[in-house]
C-alpha positions in Angstrom: -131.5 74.6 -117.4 -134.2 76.9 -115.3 -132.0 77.6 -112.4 -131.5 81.4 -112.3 -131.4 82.8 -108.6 -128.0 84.9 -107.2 -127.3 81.9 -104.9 -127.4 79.2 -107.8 -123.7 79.9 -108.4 -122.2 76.3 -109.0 -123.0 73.3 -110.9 -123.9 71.0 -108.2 -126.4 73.9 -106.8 -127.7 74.3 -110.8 -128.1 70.7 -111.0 -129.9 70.4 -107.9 -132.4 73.3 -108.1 -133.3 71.9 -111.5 -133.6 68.2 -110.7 -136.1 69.4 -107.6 -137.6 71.4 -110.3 -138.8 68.6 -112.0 -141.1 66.3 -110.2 -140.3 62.2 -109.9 -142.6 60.5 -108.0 -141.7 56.9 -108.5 -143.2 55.6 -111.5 -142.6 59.1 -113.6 -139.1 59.6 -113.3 -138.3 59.9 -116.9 -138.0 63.6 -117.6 -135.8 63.6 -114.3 -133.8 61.0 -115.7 -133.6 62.8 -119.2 -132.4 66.0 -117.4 -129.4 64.0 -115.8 -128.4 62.4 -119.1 -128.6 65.8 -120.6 -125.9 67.2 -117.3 -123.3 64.4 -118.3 -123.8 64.9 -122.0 -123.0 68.7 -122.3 -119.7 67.7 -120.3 -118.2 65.0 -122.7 -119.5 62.0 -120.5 -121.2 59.3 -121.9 -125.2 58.5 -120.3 -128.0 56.3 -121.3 -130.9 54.8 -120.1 -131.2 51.1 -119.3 -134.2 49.0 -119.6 -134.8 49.4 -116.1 -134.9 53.9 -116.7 -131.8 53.9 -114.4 -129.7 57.1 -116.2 -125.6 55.2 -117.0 -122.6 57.2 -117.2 -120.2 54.3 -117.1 -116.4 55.4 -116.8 -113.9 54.4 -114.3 -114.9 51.6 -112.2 -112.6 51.9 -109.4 -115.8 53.6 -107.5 -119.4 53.4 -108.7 -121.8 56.2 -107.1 -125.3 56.0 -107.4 -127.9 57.5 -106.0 -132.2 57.5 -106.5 -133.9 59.6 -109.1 -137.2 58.9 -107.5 -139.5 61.1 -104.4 -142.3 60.2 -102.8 -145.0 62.0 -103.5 -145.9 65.5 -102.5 -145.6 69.5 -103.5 -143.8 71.8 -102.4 -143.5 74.5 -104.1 -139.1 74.8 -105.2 -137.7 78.1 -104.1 -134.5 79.2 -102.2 -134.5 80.8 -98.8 -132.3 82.8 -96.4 -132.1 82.9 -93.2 -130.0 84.2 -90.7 -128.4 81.5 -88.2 -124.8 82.5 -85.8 -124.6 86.3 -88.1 -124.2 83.9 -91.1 -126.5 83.7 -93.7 -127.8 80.2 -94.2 -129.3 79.2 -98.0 -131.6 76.6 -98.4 -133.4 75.1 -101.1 -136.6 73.9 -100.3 -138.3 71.2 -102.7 -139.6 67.7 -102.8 -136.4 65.1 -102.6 -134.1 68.1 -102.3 -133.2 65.9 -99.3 -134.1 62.5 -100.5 -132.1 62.0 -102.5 -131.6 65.0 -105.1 -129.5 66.6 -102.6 -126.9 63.1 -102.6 -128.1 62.7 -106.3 -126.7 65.6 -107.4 -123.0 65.7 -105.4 -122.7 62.3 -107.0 -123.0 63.6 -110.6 -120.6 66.3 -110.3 -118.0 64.4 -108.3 -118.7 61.5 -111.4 -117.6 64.2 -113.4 -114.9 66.6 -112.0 -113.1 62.6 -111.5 -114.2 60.4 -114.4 -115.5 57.8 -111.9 -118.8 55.4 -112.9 -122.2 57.3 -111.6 -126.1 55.5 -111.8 -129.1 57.2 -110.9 -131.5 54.3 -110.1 -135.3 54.4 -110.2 -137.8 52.9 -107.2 -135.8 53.3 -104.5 -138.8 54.3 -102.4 -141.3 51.6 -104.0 -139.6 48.3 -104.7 -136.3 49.4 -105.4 -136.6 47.8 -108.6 -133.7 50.5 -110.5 -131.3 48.9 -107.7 -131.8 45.3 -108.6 -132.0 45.9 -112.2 -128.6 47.1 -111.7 -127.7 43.9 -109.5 -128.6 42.0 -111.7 -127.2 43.3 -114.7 -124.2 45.3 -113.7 -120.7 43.7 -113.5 -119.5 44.0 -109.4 -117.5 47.5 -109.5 -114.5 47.7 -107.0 -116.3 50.2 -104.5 -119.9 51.1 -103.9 -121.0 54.7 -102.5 -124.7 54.7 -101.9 -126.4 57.9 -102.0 -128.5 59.1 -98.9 -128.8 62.0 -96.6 -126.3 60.9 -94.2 -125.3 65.1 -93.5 -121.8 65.8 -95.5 -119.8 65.2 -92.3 -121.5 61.3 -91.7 -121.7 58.4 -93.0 -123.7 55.5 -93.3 -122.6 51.7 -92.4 -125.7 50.2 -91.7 -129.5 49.4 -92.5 -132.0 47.1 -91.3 -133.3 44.7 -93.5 -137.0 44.3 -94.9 -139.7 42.1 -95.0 -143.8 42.6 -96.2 -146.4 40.1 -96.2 -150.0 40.7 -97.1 -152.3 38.8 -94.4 -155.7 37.3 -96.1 -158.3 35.6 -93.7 -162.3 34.5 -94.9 -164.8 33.6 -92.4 -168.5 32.2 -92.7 -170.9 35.7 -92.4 -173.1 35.3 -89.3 -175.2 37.4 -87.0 -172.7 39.7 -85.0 -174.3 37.8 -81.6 -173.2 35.2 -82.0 -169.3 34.5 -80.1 -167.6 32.4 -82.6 -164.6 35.2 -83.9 -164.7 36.1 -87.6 -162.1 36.5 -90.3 -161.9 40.4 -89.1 -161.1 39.1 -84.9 -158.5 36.3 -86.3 -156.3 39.0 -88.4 -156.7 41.2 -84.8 -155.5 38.1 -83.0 -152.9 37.4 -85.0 -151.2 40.5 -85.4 -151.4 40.9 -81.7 -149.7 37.7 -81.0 -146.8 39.0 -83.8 -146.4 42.6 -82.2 -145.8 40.4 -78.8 -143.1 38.2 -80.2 -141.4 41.1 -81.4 -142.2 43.4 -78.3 -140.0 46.7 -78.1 -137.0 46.5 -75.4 -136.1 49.8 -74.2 -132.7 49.0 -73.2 -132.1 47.6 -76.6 -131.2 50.2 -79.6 -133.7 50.7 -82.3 -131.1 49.3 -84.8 -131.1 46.1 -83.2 -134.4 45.4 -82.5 -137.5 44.2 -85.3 -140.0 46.6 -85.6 -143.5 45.2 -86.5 -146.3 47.5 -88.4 -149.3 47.0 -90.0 -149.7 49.3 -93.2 -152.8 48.7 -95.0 -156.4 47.4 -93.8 -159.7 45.8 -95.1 -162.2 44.0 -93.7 -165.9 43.3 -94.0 -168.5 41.7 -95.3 -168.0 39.7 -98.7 -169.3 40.2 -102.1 -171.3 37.1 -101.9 -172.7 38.3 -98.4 -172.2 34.8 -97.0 -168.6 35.6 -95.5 -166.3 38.0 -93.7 -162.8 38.7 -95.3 -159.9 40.5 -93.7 -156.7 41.9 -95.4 -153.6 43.2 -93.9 -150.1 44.1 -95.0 -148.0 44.2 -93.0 -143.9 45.5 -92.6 -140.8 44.0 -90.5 -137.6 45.7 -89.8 -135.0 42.9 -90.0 -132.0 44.1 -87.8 -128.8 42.6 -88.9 -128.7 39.6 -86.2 -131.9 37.9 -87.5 -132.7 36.9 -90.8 -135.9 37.5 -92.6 -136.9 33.6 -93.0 -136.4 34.0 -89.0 -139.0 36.4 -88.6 -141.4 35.0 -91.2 -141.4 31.6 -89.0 -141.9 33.6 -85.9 -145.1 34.9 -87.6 -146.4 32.1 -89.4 -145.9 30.6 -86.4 -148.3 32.6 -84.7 -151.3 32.2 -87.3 -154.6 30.5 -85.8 -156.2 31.0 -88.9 -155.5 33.1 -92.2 -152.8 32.7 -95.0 -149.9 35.6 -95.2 -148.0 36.3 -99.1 -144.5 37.1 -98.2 -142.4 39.3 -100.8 -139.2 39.1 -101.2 -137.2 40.4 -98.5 -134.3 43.2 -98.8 -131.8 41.6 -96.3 -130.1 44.1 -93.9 -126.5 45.5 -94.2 -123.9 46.1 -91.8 -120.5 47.4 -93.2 -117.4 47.4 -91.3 -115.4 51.1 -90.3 -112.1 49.9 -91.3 -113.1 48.8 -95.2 -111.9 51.2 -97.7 -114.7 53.4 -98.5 -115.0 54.0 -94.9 -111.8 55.0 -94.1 -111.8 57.4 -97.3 -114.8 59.5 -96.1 -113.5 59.5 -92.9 -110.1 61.1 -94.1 -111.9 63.0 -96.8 -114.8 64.3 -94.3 -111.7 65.4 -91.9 -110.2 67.7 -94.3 -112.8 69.5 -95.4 -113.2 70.6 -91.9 -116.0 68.2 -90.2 -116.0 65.7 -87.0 -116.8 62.7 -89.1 -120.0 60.3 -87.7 -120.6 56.7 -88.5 -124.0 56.3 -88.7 -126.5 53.1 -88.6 -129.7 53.7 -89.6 -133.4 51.7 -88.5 -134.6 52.2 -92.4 -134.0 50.6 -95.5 -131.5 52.0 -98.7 -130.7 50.3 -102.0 -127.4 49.5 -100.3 -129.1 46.4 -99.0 -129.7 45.5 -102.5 -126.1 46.2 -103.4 -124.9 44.1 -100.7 -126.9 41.1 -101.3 -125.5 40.8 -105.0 -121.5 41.9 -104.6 -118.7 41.8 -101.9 -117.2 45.0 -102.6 -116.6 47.4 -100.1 -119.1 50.0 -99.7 -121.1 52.6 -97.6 -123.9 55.5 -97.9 -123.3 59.2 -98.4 -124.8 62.2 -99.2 -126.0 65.7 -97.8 -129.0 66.5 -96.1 -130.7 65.8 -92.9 -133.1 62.6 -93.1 -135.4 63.9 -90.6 -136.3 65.9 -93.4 -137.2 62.6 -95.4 -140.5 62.4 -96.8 -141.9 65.6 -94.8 -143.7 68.4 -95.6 -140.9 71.0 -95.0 -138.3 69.4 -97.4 -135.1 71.6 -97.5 -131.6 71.1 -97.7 -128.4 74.0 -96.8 -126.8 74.6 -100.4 -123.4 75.5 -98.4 -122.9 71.2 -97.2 -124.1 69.9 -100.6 -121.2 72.1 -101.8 -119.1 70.3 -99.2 -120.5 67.0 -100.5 -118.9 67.8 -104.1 -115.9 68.1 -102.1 -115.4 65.1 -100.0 -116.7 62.8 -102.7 -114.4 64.3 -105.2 -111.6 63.7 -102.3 -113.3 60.2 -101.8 -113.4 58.8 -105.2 -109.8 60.2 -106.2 -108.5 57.9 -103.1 -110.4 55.3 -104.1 -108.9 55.3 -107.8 
């Protein structure tokens, strides 16, 4: 372990300086994963590796929680800061993922721990979540599911929209630019035009509910051959919980004049009710370490959609940090409500055992 600064004075904030220590961009998670196996080993757990890279400490199965080893990319260089906020000294740790998701990542290995309940770190959470349905696939249904997520240690998440990509391919005859007829370039324009008006925003309607269109990725021009035009687009939906996926991909095949689109598979949304187990134990657990609990629904995607589309336990997302802070450039997290975290998980699991 590298972790050496004054404020570093507990495992979870040891574990967590060192895991944002060591870079993961999906793809390269390995020595990240290697650290964590390393964590549970020198306490008397047993960890592995699947075949997938996901890190297993298998052990009491009355609660799994699992979290992503993975980051997008991006450096920033790891340190810890102070800063002074209401005459109280605030300490922060400021790193790539120390918010998504080494922050929920690391609570979840020492609550695993301190109450000998099952713990995964998954890999590709922010690619193709591929660690997640390794683990579906592979993994017998445990009684409970806690996601891990930046929900802020006093929230929790119930709810995420669902996913759908497609990549958009169009050819067209080349041709002088004067002349009217539209090329392969024009019909991916006209068709994603038509899709964005199918699925036009309603301001009265909350994000959550509604499907949010966006392209991604373009390319179009002239051929190899010279003698046509090709277009390219991918493309992402937001599938709220009242639609489906194969809903949405009808609405926009619907809408094609010319062009083919290659769906993926979709990640179909989630919705959890407040009143199932888990729920009720954060809320209880979040209460007594001192917080005004929030139930949150979010307009992204987690690997609890995964989870959800393979078992019928009860389940929810959890973790420190504040997902605004997702993906940018001033990553941090407050060291003081990961500690928290530690807590109410450890409160959390124990109920749920």
């Amino acid at each position: 372990m590298s972790a050496t600064h004054e404020t570093l004075d507990t495992d979870v904030r040891r574990l967590l300086y060192d895991l944002v220590d060591t870079p993961s961009p999906s793809g390269e998670e390995a020595a990240c994963a290697e650290l964590l196996v390393e964590f549970f080993e020198e306490r008397g757990r047993e960890a592995w590796l699947d075949d997938a890279g996901n890190v297993r400490a298998p052990a009491d199965d009355s609660v799994l929680l699992t979290s992503h080893l993975d980051t997008v990319p991006g450096d920033i260089p790891v340190r810890v800061e102070e800063r002074e906020a209401d005459e109280e000294t605030v300490e922060e740790l400021w790193g790539r993922g120390s918010v998504d998701a080494k922050g929920p990542l690391a609570a979840m290995a020492v609550a695993a721990v301190e109450t000998g309940v099952s713990f995964v770190g998954v890999v590709g959470e922010e690619t193709n979540s591929r660690g997640a349905r390794y683990l579906a696939e592979h993994r017998e249904e445990p009684d409970a599911v806690v996601n891990g997520e930046p929900s802020g240690w006093d929230a929790v998440t119930l709810g995420y929209r669902g996913f759908l990509a497609g990549t958009y391919l169009a050819t067209s005859e080349s041709g002088h630019t004067s002349r009217p007829e539209p090329n392969a370039i024009e019909d991916a324009m006209a068709w994603w035009s038509e899709v964005q008006s199918e699925f036009e925003p309603d301001e009265w309607t909350p994000v959550f509910e509604q499907v949010t269109t966006k392209p991604v990725t373009f390319d179009g021009g002239l051929g190899e051959d010279g003698l046509s035009v090709e277009a390219t687009m991918d493309v992402q939906f937001r599938v709220p919980p009242e639609l489906s996926a194969d809903e949405i991909r009808e609405v926009a095949d619907g809408a094609l004049g010319a062009g083919t689109v290659n769906w993926k598979k979709p990640i179909p949304p989630v919705m959890e009710s407040s009143r199932n187990a888990v729920a009720r134990a954060f809320r209880v657990a979040i209460r007594n370490a001192g917080g005004d609990v929030s139930l949150l629904r979010k307009t992204g995607t987690s690997d609890m959609n995964i989870f959800r589309g393979a078992w019928t336990c009860p389940m929810a997302t959890y973790g420190p940090g504040d997902s605004s802070l997702d993906h940018a450039p001033d990553e941090h997290t407050d060291l003081a409500n990961v500690d928290s975290a530690v807590t109410v998980l450890t409160e959390v699991a124990e109920t749920l055992q």
